[in-house]
C-alpha atoms as one frame of an Amber mdcrd trajectory, in Angstrom:
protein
 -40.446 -25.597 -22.018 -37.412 -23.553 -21.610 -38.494 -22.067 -18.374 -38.941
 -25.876 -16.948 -35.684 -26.979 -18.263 -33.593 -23.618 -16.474 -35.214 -24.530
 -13.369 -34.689 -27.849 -13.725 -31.017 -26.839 -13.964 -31.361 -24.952 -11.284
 -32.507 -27.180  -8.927 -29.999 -29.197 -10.145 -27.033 -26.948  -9.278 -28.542
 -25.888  -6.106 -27.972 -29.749  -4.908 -24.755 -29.421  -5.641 -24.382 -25.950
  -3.922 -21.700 -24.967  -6.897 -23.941 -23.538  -9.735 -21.591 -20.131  -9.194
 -18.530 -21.801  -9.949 -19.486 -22.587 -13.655 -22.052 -20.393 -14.430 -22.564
 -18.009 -17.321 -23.833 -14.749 -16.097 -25.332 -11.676 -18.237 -24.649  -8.123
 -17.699 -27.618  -6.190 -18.167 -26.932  -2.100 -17.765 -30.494  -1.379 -17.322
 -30.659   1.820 -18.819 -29.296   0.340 -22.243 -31.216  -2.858 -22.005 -34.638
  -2.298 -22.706 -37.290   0.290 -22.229 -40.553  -0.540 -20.434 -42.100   2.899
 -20.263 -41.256   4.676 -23.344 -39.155   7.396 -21.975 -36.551   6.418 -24.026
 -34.171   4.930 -21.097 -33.995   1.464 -20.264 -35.712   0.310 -16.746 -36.702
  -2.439 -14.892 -40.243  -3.217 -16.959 -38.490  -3.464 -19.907 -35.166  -5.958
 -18.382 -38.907  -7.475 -17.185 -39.880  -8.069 -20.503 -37.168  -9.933 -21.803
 -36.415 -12.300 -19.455 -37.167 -15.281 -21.565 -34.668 -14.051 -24.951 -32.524
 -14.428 -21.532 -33.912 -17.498 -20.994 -33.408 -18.964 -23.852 -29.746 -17.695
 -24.709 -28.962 -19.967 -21.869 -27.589 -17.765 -19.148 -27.642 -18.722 -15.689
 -28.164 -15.491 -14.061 -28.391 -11.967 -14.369 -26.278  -8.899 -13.231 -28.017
  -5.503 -12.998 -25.823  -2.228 -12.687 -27.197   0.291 -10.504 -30.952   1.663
 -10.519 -31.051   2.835  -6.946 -32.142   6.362  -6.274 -29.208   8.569  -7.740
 -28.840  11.732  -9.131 -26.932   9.953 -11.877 -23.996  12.211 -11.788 -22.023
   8.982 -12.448 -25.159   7.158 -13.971 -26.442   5.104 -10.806 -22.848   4.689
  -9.051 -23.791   7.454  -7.348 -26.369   6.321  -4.806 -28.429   8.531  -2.442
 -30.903   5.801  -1.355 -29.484   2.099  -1.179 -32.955   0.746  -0.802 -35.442
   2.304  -3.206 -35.473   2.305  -6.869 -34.720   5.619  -8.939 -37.919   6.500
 -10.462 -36.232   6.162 -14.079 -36.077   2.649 -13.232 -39.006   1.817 -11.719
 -40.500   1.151  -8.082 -39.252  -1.267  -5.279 -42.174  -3.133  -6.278 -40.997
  -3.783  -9.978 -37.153  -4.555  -8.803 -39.594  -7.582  -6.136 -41.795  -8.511
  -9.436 -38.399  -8.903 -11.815 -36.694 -10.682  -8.980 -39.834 -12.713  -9.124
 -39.943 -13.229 -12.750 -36.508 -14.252 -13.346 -36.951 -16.984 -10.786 -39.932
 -18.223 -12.369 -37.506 -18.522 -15.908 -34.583 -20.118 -13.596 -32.467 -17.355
 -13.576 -30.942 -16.242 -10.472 -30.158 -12.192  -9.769 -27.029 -10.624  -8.734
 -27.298  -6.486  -7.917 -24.448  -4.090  -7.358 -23.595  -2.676  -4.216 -21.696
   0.453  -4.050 -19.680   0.553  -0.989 -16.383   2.523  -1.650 -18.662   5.948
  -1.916 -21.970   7.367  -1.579 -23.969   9.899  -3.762 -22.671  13.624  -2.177
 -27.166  13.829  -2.214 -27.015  11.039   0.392 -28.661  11.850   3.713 -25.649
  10.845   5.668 -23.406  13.572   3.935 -25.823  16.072   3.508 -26.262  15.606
   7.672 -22.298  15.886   7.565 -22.569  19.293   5.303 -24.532  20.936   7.733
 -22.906  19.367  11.346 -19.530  21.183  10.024 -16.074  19.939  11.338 -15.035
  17.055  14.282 -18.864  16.465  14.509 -19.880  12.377  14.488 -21.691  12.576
  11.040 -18.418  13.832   9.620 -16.860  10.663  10.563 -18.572   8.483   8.551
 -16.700   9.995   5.655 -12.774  10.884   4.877 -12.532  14.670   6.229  -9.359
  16.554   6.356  -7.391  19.716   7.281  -5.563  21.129   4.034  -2.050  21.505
   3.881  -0.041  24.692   3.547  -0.480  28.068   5.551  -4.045  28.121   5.291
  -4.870  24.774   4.521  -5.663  25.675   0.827  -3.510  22.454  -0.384  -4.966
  19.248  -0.815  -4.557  16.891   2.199  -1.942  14.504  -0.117  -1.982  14.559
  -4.232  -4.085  11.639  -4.511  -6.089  12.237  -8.102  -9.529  10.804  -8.867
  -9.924   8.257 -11.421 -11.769  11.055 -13.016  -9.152  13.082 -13.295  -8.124
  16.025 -11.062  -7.499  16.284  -7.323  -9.563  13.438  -5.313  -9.881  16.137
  -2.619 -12.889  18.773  -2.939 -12.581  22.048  -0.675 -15.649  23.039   1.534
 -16.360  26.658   2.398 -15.777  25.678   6.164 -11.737  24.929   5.085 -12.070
  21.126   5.259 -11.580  18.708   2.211 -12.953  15.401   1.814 -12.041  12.686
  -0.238 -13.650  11.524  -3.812 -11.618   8.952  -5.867 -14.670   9.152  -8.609
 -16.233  12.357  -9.233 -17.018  14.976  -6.407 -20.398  14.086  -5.953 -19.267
  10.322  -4.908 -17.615  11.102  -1.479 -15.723   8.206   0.127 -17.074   6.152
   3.175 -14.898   6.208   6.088 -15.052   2.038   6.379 -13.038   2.514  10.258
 -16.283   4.083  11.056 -18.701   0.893  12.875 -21.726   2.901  11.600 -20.526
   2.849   7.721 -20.129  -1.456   8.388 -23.718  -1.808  10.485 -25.379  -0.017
   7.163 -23.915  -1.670   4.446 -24.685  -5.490   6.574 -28.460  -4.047   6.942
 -28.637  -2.711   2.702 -27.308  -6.351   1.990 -30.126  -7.857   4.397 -32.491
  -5.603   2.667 -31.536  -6.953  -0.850 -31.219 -10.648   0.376 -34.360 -10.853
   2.047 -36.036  -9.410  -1.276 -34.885 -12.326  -3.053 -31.560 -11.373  -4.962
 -28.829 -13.935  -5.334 -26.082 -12.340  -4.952 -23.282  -9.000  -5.212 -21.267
  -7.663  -7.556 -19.211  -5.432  -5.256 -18.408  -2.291  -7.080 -14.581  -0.477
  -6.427 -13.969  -3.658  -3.908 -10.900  -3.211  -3.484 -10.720   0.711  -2.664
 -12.653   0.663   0.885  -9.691   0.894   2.658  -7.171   3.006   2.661  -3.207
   3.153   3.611  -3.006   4.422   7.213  -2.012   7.981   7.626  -3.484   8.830
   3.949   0.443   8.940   2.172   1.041  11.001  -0.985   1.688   8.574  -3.450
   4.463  10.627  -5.673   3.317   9.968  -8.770   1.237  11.910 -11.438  -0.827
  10.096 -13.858  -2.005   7.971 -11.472  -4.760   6.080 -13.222  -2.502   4.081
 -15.240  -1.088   2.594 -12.089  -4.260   1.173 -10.762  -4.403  -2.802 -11.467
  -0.823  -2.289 -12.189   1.044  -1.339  -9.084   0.647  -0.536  -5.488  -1.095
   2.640  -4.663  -2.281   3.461  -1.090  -5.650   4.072  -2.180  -6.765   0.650
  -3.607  -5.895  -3.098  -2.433  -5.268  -2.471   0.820  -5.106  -5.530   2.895
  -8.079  -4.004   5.646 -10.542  -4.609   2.413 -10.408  -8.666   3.500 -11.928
  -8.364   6.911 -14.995  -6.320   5.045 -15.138  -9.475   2.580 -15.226 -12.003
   5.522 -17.937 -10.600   7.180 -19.670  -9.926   4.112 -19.325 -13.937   3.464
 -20.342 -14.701   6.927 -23.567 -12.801   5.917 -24.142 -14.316   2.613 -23.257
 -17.355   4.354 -25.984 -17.366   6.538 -28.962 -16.899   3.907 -30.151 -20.201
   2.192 -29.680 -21.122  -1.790 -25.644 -20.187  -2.004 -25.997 -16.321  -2.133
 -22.617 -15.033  -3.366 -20.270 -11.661  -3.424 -18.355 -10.962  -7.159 -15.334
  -8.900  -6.364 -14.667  -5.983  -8.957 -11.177  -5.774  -8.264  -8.679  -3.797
 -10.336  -5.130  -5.110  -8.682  -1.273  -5.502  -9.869  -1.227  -9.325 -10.318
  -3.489 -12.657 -10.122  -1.705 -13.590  -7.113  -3.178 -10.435  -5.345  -6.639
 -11.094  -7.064  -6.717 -14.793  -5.727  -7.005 -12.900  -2.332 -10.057 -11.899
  -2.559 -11.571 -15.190  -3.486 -10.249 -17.496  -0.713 -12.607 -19.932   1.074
 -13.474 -17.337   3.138 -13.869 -14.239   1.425 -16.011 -13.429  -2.196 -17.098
 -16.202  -4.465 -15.479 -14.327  -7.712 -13.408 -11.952  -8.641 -13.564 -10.383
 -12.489 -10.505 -11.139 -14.234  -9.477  -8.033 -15.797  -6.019  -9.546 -16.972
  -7.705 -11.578 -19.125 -10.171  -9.164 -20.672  -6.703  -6.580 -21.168  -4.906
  -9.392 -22.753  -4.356  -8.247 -26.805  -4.885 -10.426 -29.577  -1.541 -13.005
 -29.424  -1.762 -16.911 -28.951   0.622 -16.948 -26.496  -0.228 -13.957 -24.155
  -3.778 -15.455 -23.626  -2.055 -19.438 -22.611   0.140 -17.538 -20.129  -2.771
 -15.036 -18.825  -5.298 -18.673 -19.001  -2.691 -20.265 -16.900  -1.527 -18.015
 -14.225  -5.398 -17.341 -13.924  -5.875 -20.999 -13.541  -2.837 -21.713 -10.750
  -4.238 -18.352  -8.998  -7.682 -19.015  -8.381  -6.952 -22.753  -7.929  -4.287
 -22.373  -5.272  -7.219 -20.586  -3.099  -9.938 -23.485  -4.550 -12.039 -20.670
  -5.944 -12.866 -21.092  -9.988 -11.601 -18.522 -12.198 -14.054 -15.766 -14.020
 -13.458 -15.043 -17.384 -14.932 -11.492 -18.833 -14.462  -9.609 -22.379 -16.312
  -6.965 -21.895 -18.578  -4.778 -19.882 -20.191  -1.498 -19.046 -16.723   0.446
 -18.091 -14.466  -0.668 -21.316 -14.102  -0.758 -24.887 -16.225  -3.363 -26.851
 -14.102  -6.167 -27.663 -15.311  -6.471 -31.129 -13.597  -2.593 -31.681 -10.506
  -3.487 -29.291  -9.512  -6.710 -31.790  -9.667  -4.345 -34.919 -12.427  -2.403
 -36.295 -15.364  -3.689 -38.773 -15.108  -7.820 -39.895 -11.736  -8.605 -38.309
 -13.060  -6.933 -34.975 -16.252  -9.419 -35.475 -14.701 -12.490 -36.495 -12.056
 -12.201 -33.885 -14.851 -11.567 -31.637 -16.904 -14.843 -32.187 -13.377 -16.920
 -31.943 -12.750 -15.172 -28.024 -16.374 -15.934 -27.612 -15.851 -19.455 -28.093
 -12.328 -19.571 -26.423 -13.484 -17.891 -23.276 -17.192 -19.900 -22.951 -15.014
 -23.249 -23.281 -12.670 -22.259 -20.654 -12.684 -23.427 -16.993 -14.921 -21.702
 -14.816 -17.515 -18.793 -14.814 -18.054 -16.441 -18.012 -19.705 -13.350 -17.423
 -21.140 -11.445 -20.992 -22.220  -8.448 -21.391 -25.681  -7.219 -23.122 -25.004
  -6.843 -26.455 -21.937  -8.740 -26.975 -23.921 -11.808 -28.372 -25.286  -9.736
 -30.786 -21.478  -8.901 -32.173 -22.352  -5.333 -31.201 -19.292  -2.305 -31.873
 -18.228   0.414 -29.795 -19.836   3.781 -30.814 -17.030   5.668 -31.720 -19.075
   8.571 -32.980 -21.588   9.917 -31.194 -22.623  13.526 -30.466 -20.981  15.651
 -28.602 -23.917  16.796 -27.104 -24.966  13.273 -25.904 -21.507  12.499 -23.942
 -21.926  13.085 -19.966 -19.788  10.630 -18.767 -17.500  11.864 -16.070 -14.576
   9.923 -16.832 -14.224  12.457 -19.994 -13.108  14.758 -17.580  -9.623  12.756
 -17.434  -9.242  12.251 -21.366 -12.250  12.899 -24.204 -10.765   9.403 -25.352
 -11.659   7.700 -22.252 -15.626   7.785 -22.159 -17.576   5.005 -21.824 -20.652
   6.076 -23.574 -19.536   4.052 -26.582 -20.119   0.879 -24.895 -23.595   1.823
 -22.793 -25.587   2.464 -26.073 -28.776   0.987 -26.053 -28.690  -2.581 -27.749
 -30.975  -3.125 -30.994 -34.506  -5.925 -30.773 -35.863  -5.295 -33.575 -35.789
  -4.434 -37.228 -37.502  -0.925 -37.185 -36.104   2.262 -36.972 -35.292   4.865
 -35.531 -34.557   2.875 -31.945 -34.669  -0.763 -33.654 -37.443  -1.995 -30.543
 -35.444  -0.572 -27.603 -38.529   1.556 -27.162 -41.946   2.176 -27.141 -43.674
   3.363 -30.668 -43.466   6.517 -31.475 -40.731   7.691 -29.182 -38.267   9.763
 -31.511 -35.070   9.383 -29.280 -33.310   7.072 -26.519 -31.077   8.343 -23.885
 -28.207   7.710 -26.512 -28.325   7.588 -30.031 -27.873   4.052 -31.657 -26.590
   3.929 -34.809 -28.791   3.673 -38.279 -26.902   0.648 -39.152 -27.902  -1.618
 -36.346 -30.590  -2.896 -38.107 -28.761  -5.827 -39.148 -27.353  -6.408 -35.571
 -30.636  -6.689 -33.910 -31.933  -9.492 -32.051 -34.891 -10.145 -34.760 -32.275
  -9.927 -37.465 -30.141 -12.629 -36.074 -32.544 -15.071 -34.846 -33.481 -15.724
 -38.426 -29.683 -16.455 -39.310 -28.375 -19.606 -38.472 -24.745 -18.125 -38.885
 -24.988 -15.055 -36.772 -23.116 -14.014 -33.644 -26.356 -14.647 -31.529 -26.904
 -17.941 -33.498 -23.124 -18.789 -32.166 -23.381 -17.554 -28.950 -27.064 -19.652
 -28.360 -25.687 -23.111 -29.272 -22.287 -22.076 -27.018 -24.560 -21.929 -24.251
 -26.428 -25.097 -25.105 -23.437 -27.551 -26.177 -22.076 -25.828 -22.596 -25.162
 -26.802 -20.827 -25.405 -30.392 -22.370 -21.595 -31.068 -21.602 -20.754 -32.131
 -18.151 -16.872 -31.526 -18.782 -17.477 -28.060 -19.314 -17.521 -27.158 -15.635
 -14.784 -25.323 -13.663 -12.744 -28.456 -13.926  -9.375 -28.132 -15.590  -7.997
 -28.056 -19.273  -5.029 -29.931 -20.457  -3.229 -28.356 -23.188  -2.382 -29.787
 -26.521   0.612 -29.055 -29.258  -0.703 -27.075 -31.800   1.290 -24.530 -34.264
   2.584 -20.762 -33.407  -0.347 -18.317 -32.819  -2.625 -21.396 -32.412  -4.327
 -23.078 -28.895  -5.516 -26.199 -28.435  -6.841 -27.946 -25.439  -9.478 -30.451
 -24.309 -11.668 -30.425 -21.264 -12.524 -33.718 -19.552 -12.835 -36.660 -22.016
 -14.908 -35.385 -24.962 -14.386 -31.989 -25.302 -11.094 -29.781 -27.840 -10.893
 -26.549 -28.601  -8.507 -25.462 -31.272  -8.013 -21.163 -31.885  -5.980 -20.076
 -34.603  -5.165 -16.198 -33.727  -3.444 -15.801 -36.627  -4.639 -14.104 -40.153
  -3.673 -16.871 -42.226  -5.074 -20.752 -42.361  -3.561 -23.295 -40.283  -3.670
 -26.973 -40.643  -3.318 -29.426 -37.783  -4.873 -32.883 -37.308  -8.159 -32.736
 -36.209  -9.496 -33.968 -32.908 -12.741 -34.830 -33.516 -15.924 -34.367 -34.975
 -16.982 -30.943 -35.063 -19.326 -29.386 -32.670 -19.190 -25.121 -33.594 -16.750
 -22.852 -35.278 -16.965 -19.572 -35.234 -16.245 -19.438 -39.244 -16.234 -21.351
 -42.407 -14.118 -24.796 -41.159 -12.229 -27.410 -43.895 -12.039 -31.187 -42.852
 -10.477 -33.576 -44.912  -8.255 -36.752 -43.727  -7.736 -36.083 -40.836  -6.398
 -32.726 -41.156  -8.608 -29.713 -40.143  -7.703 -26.099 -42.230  -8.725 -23.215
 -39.212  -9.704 -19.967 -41.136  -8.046 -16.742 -40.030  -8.781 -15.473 -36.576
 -11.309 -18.745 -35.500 -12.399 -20.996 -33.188 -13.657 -24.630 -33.368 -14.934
 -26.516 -30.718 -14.771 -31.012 -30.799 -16.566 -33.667 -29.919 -13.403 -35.822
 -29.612 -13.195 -39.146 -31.174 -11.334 -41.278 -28.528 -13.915 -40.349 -26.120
């Protein structure tokens, strides 16, 4: 039944040629998903396997990180063969099958695409390696002469998002640029060749079936002209915040146009996502005009701390923005490069029950909602694992600033010691998951009416079943200090209380969900600390 009524829904929204515009779409990292094999890492049998739990939380489509062929110095952003499968993952022939099968459930599949950087195992920079300096295969990536007497000095002080110098010395004199990790060299995007690849990897992709892009670093293909020095230090904390001459340059458009043009062309409204860290809405809005990418990740939104009236001025602007361009706004809490949200509200039950309050804020909210695996289950950040364990690059810039916290592999079942990520008798995953996740798992919460995946499963359905939660627009009601309240179309309020006390105001309706324990009495509704209701209104 459910796989007949998510196709029926997606024939439906495929009439309508909008189903991107209000769809809910979940993150799945693959190698923290599920595992297929019994290696212990997640792959593409086991995201496979549990396509109908996908199914039937009522997603619309899927987004799978990287499992091209990598060395996985940066865990898959690091790609050395844009069409084949890493054999960690799988085959080609299992990324066709799960294409395949998530069709068959009505889901539709959106892949990443790296195109800011390559893998430094690539063939195209190994051939530039061994041509050595002014050759042509040099030229399809960002080569320079060193300053100083020798040319010892870095080309400018651009610093990798890593950490360090985004410049890495050859023993032939030049440097070339890296604003990830040294083994992720940048494309040269002036280069024709590097744009007549990237247009035949997305034909590849799109005449395999997939639905879609999330374009990874989007906004860093191009960069200022004449490479300046940007005269800062600490220059991580400026991306997404102000103008740096390495990111959000306005040449990154004409790549989005012609990327559109392509997607354009294909049948079944194929679509780009635009990961796009950039100083203001206004300058995200850019990259989702008529003619560029379908959506852009809304990273104000997701950075936007626990406070009433921060998120009404960050759900506006994000509103006005998108709108002025006609392009619906994309609302995210978490994903596979951040902090859980459940840990960034405040650690143990307030983390939670703030949690499953944004949860229902966010999924009621105009436009697209992107989750990521895990978050329905209420899942933490893993603030203590091993030493040993934690390879992520981006440690190199702070030990605080990993990410392996948030890629640990998500629980299915009751059993330990890897709670049905894996196989029987495998003793270990790729990272440890915590003893205590029996509780969170999947099989756990399915037999609890009032857990987080309980909530998040009749979100999706009441979402489903309600026309007026599309991308159309919310009109805000008076409510009291560190409160919201808004409806959507005719039959539809949400109230929030953000505070940690109860609030009484009049009650709107009948209600639908809350995200905690919820006290109606004439007329008057008491919100428990740090909730969420949402209303089926009376005057409708």
């Amino acid at each position: 039944m459910t796989e007949l009524v998510h196709a029926d829904r997606a024939a439906e929204t495929e009439a309508t040629g909008r189903w991107w515009r209000d769809a809910v779409i979940y993150q799945v990292y693959v190698r923290s998903f599920a595992d297929g094999n019994g290696d212990g890492i997640g792959d593409l049998l086991g995201v496979r396997s549990r396509l109908r739990y996908l199914a039937d939380l009522g997603v619309d489509a899927i987004w799978l990180n990287p499992f091209y062929t990598s060395p996985m110095a940066d865990f898959g952003y690091d790609v050395a063969d844009y069409r084949d499968v890493d054999p960690i993952f799988g085959s080609l022939a299992d990324a066709k099958a799960l294409i395949d099968d998530a069709h068959r459930h009505g889901l539709r599949v959106i892949v990443d695409v790296v195109p800011n950087h390559t893998s430094d195992q690539h063939v195209w920079f190994q051939e530039a390696l061994a041509a050595g300096p002014g050759t042509p295969a040099r030229e399809r990536y960002i080569f320079r002469e060193g300053k100083g007497a020798d040319g010892e000095l870095p080309p400018n002080d651009w610093e990798s998002v890593f950490g360090g110098p985004a410049w890495t010395r050859l023993p032939d004199g030049q440097w070339y640029l890296h604003l990830f990790a040294p083994e992720q060299p940048d494309l040269n995007w002036e280069n024709p060749e590097v744009h007549a690849e990237f247009e035949s990897i997305l034909r590849f992709w799109l005449d395999l079936g997939v639905d879609g892009f999330r374009i990874d670093v989007s906004h860093g293909m191009v960069k200022a002209e004449g490479l300046p020095d940007v005269g800062h230090a600490d220059q991580v904390k400026m991306i997404g915040t102000e103008v740096v001459p390495f990111f959000d340059q306005d040449g990154v458009h004409e790549i989005h146009r012609a990327w559109r043009r392509l997607l354009d062309s294909y049948p079944g409204m194929r679509i780009g996502v635009a990961e796009a860290w950039v100083p203001s809405l206004d300058r995200l809005a850019n990259y989702v005009r008529p003619d560029e990418m379908h959506q852009a990740f809304n990273f104000h939104f997701l950075t936007t701390p626990w406070d009433a009236a921060r998120f009404r001025k960050v759900i506006d602007e994000s509103l006005a923005s998108s709108g002025a361009v006609g392009a619906p706004a994309t609302w995210v809490l978490s994903n596979h490069d951040v902090k859980r949200h459940v840990t960034r509200y405040g650690h143990g039950e307030l983390g939670l029950r703030r949690a499953r309050a944004a949860a229902l804020l966010t999924l009621a909210l105009p436009g697209s909602t992107y989750v990521y695996q895990g978050e329905e289950l209420g899942l933490p950040e893993v603030l203590d694992l091993p030493e040993e364990y934690l390879t992520d690059p981006q440690r190199l810039r702070n030990p605080e600033d990993g990410r392996d916290g948030c890629r640990v592999p998500i629980p299915w079942a009751d059993v330990e010691p890897h709670f049905g990520f894996s196989l029987p008798g495998i003793e270990e995953t790729w990272l440890p998951m915590p003893a205590s996740w029996g509780p969170l798992s999947v099989e756990s919460q399915l037999r609890d009416p009032a857990s987080t995946l309980s909530l998040y499963r009749e979100a999706l359905r009441i979402r489903r079943d309600l026309t007026s939660l599309g991308d159309e627009s919310l009109t805000w009601l008076d409510s009291p200090a560190g409160t919201l309240a808004f409806t959507r179309g005719d039959g539809f309020a949400v109230t929030v209380n953000l505070t940690g006390e109860p609030v009484e105001l009049p009650a709107p309706g009948r209600v639908l969900l809350a995200s905690a324990g919820v006290e109606v009495a004439g007329g008057t509704v008491r919100l428990a600390p740090d909730s969420a209701v949402w209303w089926g209104r009376d005057d409708a």
